[in-house]
N, C-alpha and C positions, 0 to 999 in steps of 0.2 A: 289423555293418558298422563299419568303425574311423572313429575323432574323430579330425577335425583341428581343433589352434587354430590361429588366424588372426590376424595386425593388417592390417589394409588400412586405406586412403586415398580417402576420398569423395573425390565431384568437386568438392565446396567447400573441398577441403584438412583435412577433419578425419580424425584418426585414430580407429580403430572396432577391435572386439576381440572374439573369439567363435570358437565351436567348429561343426562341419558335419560328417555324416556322411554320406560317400563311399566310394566301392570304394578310390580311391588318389588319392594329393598330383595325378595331373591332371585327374583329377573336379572334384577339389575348385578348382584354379583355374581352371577354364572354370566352374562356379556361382559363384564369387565376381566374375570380368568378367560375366555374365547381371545382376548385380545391380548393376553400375558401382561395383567396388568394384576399386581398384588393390591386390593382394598386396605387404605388406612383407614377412610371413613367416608360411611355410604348416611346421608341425612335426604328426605323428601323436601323438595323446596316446598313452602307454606307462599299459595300464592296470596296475596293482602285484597279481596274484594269485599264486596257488601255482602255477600251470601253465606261468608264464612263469617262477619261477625255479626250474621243475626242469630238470635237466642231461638234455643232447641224449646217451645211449647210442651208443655206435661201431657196433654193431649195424644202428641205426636207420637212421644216416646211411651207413654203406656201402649199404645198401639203397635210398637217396631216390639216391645219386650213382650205382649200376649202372643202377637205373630211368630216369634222364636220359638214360646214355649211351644205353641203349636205344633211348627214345624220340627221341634224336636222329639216331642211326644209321641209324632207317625214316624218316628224314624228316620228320618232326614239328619247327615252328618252335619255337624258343628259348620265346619266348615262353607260348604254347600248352604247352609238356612243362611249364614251370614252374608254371601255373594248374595243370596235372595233377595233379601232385603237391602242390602247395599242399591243395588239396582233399580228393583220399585219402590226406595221410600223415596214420598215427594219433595222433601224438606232438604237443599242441596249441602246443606252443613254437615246437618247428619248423616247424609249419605258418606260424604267422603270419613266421616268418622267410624261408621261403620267397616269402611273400605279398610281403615289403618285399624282397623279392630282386629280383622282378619288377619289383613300380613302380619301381624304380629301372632296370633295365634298358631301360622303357618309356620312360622318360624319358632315355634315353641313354647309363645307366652305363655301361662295361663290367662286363660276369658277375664277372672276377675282383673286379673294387673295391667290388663290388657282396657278394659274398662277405668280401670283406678287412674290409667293415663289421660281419660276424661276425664275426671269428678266433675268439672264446673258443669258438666251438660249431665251425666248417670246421677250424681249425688253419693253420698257417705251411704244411703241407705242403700241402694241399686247393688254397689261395688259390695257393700256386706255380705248382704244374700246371697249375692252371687256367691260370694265366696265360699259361704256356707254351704250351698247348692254344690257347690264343684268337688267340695271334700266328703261331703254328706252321700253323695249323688242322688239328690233329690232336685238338681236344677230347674228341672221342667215346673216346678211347684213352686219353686223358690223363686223365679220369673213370674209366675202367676200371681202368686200372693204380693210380689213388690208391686205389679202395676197396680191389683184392684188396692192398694195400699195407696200409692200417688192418683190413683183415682177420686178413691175417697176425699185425700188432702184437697185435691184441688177443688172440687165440691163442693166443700168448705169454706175455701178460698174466694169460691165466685160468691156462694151466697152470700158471706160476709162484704166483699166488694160493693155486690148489687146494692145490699142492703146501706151502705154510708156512701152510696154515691149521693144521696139527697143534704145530706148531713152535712158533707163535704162541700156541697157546692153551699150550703146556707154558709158553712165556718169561708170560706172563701170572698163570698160576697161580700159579707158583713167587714173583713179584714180588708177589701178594696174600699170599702165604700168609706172605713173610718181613716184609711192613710189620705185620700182624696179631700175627705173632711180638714184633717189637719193641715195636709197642703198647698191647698187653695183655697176652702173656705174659710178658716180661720185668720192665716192674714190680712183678710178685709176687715176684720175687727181690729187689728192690732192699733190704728191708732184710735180708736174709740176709747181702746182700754186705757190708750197710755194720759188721754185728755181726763181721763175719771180718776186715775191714780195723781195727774197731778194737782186736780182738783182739792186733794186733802182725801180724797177714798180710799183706803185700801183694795186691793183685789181679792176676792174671796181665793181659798185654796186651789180648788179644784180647776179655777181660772190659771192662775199663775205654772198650775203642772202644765198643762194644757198648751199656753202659749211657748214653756218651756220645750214641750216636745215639737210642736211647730216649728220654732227655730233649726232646734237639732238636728232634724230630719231635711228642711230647707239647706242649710247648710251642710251638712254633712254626707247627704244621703247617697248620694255615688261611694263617698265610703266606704259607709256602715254598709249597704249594698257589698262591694266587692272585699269587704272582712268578712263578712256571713258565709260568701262563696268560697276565699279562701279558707276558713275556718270549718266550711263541709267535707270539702276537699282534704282537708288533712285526717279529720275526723275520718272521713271513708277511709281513709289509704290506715289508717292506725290499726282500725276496728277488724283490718283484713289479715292483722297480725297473729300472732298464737295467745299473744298475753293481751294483747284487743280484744281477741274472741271470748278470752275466759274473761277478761274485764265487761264488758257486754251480758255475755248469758248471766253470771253472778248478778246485775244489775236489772236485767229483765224479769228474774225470780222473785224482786221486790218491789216491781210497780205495783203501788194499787189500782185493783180492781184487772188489770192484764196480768200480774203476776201469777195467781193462780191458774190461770189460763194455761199459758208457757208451762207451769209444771204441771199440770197436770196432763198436756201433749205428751212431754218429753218421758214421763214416767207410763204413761198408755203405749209408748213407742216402745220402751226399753221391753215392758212385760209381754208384750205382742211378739215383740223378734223372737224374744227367749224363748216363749211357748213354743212356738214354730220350728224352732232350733231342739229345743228338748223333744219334741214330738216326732222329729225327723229321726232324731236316734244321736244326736250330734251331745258331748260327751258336754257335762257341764260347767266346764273351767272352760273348755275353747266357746262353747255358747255365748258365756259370758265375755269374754272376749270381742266377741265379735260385735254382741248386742251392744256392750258399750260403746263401739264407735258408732251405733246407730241412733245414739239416745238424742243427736241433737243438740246438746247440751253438752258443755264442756265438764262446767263442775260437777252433773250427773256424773258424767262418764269417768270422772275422777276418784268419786265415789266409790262404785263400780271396779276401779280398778282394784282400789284399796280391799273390798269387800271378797274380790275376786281373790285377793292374794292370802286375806284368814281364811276362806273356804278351802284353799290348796293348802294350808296348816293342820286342816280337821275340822275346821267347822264346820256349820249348818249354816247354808245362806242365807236365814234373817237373823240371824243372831250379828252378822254384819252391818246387812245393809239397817237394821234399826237402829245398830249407831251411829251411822251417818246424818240423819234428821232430814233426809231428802224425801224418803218415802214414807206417806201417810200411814198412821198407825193403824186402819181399818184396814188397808193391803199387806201392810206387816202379818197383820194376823192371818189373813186366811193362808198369808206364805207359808207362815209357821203351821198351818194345820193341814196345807198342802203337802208336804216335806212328811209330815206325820201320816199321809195318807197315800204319798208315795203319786202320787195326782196333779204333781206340778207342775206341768206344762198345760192341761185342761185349767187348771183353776188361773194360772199367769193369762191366757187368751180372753177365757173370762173376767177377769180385772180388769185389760183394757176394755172391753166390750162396756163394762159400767162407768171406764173414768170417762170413755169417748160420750157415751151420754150427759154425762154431767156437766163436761166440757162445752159441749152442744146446748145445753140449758144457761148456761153461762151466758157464752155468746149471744143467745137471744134475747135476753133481760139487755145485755149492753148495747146492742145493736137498736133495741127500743125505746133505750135511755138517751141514745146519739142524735136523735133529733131535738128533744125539747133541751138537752143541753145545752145543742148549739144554737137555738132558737134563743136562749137564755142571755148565752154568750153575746152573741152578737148584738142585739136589745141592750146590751152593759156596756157596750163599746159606744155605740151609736148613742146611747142616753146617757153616758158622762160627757160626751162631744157639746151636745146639746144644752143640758143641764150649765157646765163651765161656759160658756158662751151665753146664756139667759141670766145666769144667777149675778154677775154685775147690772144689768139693768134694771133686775128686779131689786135692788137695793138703790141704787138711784130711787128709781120709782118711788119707793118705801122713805126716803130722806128726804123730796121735793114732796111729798104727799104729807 
């Protein structure tokens, strides 16, 4: 049963301090008034084990969020599906997450806020929906469509995985096997080299980089090691910021060859909610709304905001978002001729439906490309090792010959 601590307020005005075990925060303050104790503040102790900080699986949670919709679809009270599942799901994190899902709805939350007090485990997208669901009351569908939604994503995900675990391990290899090189096979050269430079030879280029990074690495390399670690470290903790975030997606938008990727997810996601959202009946200034904090994407969503805010002026939703330069001109259009045709929520589903293909086509040209590159790569690493270690002998050779 979970701990509450507690400060309450005798009736003589003293403050008093202690922990009570109850089902949930309203248990616990109707025993605290049984005992004429006024609540300053009722908090769940969080106890610190290994179960609560493993990560909640997509898997998992598509299946605890079909299972709601289910159980809400036959009827089953909010409340009641939630103890359900609290219950039977096997995953002991999210159990108890689900457990604080409820008290809190008991107590008046809304589901979505109630949810949004997860995000690192629901997501921007889950908490959307929802919320869209809750106002719309279309929940039971708005549940369904998010899981086959992180469904799909994670699908994605593994094939993508599967497919560069080979790649991976080649760029891996290649990368131990040329730090090895420099770090111990190359020092057995080093005084060859140094006899042939004082001979009157120079050492060719490729030699002198070579033996330069041997040194550096030798000497340094706990270092440069433990700068690279602190230097991730901080990079994580930055990127976790608001202006991190937006520094990041703006920068992901311009990688070649991922760039277009990234936007073309992020703009399949924004026109997907929206359809969804417009189709349900949900008004479209709050759609938009909503969708933009779905998109993923910071500077989308920023867009989006802006766009959102001429369309509540009088305009017509592409007349905005084509100023923005975010959305491809080919979806511009059929926006504009959606809007014309009064059909905007079927043609926005349908645009994702084609960027998700193209996206998909994408990925597998890259995904095809990630072996002989790294194969490439690695062959470039290994054969300048090689090469800068043969090419002074071979000039010897060449001068005694």
């Amino acid at each position: 049963m979970p701990q509450f601590a507690y400060t309450a307020r005798t009736l003589t005005g003293e403050n008093v301090a202690g922990t009570i075990s109850a089902g949930n925060k309203r248990e616990t303050l109707k025993s605290l008034a049984e005992r004429s104790l006024f609540p300053l503040h009722v908090e769940e102790k969080r106890q610190a084990n290994w179960s609560r900080q493993r990560r909640v699986n997509t898997p998992v949670l598509v299946s605890n969020l079909m299972q709601l919709a289910d159980l809400l679809q036959n009827g089953v009270p909010l409340m009641e599906s939630l103890s359900l599942l609290a219950s039977q799901c096997p995953h002991p994190h999210l159990a108890d997450i689900l457990t604080d899902v409820r008290d809190q709805v008991a107590e008046g939350t809304p589901l979505d806020e109630a949810f949004g007090k997860h995000s690192d485990v629901f997501g921007e997208l889950t908490v959307s929906m929802v919320r869209a669901g809750v106002e719309g009351s279309f929940l039971e569908d708005a549940l369904k469509r998010t899981a086959e939604f992180l469904e799909k994503q994670q699908e994605l995900k593994a094939r993508v995985t599967g497919a560069m675990i080979y790649p991976a391990f080649l760029a891996t290899l290649g990368g131990v096997i040329t730090v090895l090189l420099i770090v111990f096979f190359v020092p057995k050269f080093a005084e060859l080299f140094e006899r042939l430079e004082q001979d009157g030879g120079g050492l060719p280029l490729p030699t002198v980089i070579l033996l330069g990074m041997s040194d550096t690495v030798s000497q340094y390399g706990w270092f440069l090691g433990a700068a690279g670690a602190g230097g991730f470290l901080w990079l994580r903790k930055l990127v976790r910021t608001e202006r991190g975030r937006v520094f990041v997606d703006r920068w992901k938008l311009k990688i070649p060859v991922f760039g277009p990727i990234f936007h073309g997810y992020a703009v399949s996601r924004f026109c997907r909610i929206l359809g969804t959202l417009l189709r349900n009946g949900v008004p479209l200034l709050r759609a938009l709304e909503i969708s933009r904090d779905s998109a993923g994407n910071r500077v989308l969503s920023q867009a989006i905001r802006n766009a959102a805010e001429n369309v509540s002026a009088g305009e017509t939703l592409s007349g905005p978002l084509a100023g923005c330069g975010l959305v491809p001109r080919p979806v511009m259009a059929m926006i504009r001729v959606a809007e014309e045709a009064n059909n905007l929520d079927e043609v926005l589903v349908g645009i994702a439906d084609g960027i998700d293909r193209n996206t998909a086509r994408q990925i597998d040209i890259m995904v095809r490309l990630a072996e002989p590159t790294m194969l490439l790569v690695m062959g470039m690493m290994i054969g300048f090792v090689l090469v800068a270690l043969l090419l002074p002998v071979f000039d010897t050779m060449t001068t005694m010959g």
